[in-house]
PyMOL Python script that loads the backbone (N, CA, C, O; Angstrom):
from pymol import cmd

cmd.read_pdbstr("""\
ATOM      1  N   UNK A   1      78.755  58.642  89.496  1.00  0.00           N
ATOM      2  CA  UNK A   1      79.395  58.338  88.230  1.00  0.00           C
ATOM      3  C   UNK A   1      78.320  57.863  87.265  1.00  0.00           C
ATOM      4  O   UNK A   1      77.299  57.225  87.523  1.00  0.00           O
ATOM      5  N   UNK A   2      78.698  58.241  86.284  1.00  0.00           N
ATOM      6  CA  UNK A   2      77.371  57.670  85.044  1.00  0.00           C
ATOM      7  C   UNK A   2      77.922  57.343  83.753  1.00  0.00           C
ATOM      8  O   UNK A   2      78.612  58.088  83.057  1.00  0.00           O
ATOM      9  N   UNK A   3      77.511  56.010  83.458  1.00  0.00           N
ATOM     10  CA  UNK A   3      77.793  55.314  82.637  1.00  0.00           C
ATOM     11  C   UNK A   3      76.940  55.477  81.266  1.00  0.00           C
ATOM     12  O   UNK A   3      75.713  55.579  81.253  1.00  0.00           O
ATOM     13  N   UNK A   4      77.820  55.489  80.041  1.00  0.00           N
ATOM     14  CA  UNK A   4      77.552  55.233  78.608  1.00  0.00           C
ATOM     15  C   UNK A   4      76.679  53.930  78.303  1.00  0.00           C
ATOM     16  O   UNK A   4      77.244  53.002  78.882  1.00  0.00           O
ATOM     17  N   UNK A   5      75.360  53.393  77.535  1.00  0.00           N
ATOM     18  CA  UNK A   5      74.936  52.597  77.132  1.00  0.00           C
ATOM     19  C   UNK A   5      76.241  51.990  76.869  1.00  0.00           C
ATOM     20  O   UNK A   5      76.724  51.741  77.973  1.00  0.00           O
ATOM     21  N   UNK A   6      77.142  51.589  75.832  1.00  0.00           N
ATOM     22  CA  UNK A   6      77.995  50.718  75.501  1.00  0.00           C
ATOM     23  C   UNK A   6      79.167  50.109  76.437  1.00  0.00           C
ATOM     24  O   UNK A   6      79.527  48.960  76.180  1.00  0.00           O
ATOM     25  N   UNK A   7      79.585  50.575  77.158  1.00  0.00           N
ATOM     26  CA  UNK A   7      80.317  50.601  78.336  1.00  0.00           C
ATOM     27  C   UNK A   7      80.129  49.645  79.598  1.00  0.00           C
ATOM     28  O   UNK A   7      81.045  49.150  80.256  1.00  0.00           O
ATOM     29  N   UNK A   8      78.193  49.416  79.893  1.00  0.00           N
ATOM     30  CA  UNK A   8      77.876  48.677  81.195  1.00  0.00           C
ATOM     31  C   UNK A   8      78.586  47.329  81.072  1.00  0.00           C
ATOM     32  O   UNK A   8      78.764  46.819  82.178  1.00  0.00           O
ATOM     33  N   UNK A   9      79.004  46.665  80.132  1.00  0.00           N
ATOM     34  CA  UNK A   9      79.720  45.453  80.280  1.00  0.00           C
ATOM     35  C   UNK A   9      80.879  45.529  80.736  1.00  0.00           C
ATOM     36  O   UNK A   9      81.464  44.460  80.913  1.00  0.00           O
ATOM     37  N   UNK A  10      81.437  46.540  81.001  1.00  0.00           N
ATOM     38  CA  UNK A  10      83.160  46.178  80.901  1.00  0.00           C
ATOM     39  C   UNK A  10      83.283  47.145  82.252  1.00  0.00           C
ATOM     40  O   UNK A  10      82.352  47.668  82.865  1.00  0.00           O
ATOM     41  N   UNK A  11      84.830  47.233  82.556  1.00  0.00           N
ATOM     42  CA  UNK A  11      85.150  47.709  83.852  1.00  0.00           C
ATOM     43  C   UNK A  11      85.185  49.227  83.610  1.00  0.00           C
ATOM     44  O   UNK A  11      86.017  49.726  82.851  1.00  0.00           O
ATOM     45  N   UNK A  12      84.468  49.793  84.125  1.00  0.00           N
ATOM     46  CA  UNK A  12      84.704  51.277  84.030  1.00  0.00           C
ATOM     47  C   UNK A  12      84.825  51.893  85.440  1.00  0.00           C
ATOM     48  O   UNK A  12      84.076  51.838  86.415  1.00  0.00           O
ATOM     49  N   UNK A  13      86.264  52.625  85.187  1.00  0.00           N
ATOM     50  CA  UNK A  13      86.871  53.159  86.275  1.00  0.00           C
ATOM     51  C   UNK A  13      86.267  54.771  86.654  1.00  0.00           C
ATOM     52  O   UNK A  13      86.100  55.226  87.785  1.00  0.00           O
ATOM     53  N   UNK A  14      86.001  55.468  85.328  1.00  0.00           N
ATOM     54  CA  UNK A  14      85.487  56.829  85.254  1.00  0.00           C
ATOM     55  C   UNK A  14      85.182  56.990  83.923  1.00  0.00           C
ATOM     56  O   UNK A  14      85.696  56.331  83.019  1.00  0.00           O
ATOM     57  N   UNK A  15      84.343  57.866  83.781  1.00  0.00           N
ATOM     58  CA  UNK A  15      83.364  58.225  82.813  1.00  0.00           C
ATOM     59  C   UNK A  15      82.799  59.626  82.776  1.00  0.00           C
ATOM     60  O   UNK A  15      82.836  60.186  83.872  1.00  0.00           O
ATOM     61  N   UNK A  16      82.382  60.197  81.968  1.00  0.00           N
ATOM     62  CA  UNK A  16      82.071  61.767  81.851  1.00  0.00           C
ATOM     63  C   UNK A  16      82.154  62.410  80.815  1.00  0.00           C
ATOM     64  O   UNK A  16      82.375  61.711  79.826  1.00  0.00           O
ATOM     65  N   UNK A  17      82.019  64.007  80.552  1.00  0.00           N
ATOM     66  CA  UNK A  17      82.036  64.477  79.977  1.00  0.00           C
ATOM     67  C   UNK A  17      83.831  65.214  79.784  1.00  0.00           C
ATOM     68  O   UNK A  17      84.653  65.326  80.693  1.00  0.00           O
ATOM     69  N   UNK A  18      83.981  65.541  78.595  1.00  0.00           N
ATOM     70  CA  UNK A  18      85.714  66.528  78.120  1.00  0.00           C
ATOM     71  C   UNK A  18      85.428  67.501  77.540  1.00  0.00           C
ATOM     72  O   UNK A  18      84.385  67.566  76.890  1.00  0.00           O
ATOM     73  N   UNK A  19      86.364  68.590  77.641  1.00  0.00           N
ATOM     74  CA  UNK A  19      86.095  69.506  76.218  1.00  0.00           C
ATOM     75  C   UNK A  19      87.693  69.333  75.696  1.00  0.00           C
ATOM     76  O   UNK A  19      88.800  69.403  76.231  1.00  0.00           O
ATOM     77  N   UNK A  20      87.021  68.993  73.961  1.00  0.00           N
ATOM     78  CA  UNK A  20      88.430  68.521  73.362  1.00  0.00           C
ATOM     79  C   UNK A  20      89.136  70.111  72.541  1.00  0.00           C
ATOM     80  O   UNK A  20      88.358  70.813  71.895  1.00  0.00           O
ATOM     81  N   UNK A  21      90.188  70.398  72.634  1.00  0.00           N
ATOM     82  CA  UNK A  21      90.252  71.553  71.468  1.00  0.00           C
ATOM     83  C   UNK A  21      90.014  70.634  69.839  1.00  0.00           C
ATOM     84  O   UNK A  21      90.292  69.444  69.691  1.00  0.00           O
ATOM     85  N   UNK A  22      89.519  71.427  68.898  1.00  0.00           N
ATOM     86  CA  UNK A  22      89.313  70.916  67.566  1.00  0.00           C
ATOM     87  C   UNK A  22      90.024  72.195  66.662  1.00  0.00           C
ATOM     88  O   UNK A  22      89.746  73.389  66.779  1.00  0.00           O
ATOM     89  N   UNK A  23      90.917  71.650  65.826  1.00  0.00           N
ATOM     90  CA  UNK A  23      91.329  72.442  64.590  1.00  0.00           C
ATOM     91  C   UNK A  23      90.433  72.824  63.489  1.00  0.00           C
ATOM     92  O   UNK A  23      90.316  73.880  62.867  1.00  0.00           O
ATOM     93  N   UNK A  24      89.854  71.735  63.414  1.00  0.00           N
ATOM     94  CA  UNK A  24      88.647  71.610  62.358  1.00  0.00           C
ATOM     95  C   UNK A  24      87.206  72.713  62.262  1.00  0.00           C
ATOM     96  O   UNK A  24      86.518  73.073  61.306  1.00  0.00           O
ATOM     97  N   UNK A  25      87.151  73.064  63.952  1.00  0.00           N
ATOM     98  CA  UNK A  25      86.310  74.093  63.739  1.00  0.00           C
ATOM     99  C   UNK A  25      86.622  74.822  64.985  1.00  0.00           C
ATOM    100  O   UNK A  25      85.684  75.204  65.686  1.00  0.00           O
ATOM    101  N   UNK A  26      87.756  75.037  65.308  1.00  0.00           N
ATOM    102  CA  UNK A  26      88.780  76.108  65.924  1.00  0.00           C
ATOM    103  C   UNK A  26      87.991  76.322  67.415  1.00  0.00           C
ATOM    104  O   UNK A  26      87.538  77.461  67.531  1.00  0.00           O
ATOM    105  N   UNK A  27      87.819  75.687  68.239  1.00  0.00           N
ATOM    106  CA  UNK A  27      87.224  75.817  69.188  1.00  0.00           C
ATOM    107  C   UNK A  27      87.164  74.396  70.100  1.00  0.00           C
ATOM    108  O   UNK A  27      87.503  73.295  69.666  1.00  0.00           O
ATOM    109  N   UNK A  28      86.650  74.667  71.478  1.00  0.00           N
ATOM    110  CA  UNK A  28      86.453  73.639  72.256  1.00  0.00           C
ATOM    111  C   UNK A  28      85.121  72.963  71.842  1.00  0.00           C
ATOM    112  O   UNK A  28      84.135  73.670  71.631  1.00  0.00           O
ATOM    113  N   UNK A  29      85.042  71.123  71.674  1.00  0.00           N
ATOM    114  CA  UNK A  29      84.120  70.374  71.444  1.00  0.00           C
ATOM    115  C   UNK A  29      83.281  69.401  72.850  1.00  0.00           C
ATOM    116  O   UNK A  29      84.008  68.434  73.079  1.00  0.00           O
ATOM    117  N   UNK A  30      82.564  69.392  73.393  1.00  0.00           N
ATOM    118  CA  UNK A  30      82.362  68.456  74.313  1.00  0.00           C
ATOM    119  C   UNK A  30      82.314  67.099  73.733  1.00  0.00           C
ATOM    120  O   UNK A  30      81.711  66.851  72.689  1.00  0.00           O
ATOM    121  N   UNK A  31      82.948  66.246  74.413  1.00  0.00           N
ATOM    122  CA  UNK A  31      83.085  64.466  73.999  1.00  0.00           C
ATOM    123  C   UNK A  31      82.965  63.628  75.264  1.00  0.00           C
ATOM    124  O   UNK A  31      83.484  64.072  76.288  1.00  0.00           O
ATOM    125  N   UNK A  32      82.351  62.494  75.292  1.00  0.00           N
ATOM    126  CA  UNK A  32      82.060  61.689  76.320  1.00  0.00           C
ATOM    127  C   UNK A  32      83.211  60.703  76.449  1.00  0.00           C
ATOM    128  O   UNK A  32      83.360  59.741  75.695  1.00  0.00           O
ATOM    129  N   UNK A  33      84.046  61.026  77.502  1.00  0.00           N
ATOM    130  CA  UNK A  33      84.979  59.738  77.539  1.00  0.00           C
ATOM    131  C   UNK A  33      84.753  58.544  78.703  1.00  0.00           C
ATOM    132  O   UNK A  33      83.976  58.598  79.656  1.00  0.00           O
ATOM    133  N   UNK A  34      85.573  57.561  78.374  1.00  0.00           N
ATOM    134  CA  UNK A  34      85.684  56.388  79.088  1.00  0.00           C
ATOM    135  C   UNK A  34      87.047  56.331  79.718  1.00  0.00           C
ATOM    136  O   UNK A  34      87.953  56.758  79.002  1.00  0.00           O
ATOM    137  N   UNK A  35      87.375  55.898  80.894  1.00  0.00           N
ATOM    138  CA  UNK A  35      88.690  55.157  81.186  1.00  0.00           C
ATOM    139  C   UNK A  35      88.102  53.976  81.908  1.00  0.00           C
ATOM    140  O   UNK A  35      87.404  53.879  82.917  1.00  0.00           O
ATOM    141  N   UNK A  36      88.733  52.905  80.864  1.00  0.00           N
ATOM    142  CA  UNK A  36      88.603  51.748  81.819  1.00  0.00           C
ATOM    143  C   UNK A  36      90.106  51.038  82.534  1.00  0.00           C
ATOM    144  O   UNK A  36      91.257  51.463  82.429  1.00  0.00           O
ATOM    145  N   UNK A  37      89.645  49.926  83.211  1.00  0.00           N
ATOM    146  CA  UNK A  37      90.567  49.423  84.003  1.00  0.00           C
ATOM    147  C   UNK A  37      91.683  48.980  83.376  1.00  0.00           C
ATOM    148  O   UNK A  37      92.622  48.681  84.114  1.00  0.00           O
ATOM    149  N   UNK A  38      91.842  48.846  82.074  1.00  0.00           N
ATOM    150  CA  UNK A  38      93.127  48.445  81.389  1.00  0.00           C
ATOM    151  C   UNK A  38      93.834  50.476  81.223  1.00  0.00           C
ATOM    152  O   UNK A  38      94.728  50.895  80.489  1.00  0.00           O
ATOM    153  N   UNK A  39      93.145  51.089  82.016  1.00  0.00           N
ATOM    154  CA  UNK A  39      93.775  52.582  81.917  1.00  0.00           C
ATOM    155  C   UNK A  39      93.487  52.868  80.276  1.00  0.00           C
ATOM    156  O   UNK A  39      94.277  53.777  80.023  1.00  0.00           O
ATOM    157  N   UNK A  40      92.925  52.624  79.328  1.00  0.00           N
ATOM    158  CA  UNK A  40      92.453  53.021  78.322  1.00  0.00           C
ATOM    159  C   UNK A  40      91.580  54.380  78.294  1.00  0.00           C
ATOM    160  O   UNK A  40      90.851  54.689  79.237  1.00  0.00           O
ATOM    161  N   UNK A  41      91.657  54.820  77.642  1.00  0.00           N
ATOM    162  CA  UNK A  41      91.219  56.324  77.756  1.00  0.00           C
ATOM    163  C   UNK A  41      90.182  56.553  75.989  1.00  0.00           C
ATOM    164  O   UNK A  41      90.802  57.041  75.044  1.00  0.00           O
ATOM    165  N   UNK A  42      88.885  56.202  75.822  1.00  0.00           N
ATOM    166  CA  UNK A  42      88.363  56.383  74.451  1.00  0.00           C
ATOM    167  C   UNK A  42      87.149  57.585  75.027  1.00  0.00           C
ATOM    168  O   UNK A  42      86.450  57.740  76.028  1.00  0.00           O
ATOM    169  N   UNK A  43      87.422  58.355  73.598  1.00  0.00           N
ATOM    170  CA  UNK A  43      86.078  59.364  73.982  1.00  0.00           C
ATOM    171  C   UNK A  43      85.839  59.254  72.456  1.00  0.00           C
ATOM    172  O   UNK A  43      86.502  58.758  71.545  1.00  0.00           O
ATOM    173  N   UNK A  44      84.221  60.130  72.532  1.00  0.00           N
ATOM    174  CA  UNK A  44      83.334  59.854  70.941  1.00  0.00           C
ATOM    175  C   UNK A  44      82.768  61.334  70.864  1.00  0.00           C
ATOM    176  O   UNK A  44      82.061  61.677  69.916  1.00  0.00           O
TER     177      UNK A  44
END
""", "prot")
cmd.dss("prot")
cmd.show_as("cartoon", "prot")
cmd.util.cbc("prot")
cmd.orient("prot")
């Protein structure tokens, strides 16, 4: 498992790479998400 610089403080359950669909430029985007232990789910 591999962790995001911003992330090493807090509980991280899983981490990785997504491909998001985007409207904006009509295609799949890769984004790095987080789920942490409160089951939160943020990607960038």
């Amino acid at each position: 498992m591999s962790f995001h610089p911003l992330y090493t403080a807090r509980s991280v359950e899983k981490s990785g790479w997504l491909n998001k669909w985007t409207n904006y430029l009509k295609g799949y985007r890769q984004r790095w998400f987080v789920l942490d232990s409160n089951a939160t789910l943020s990607y960038y």
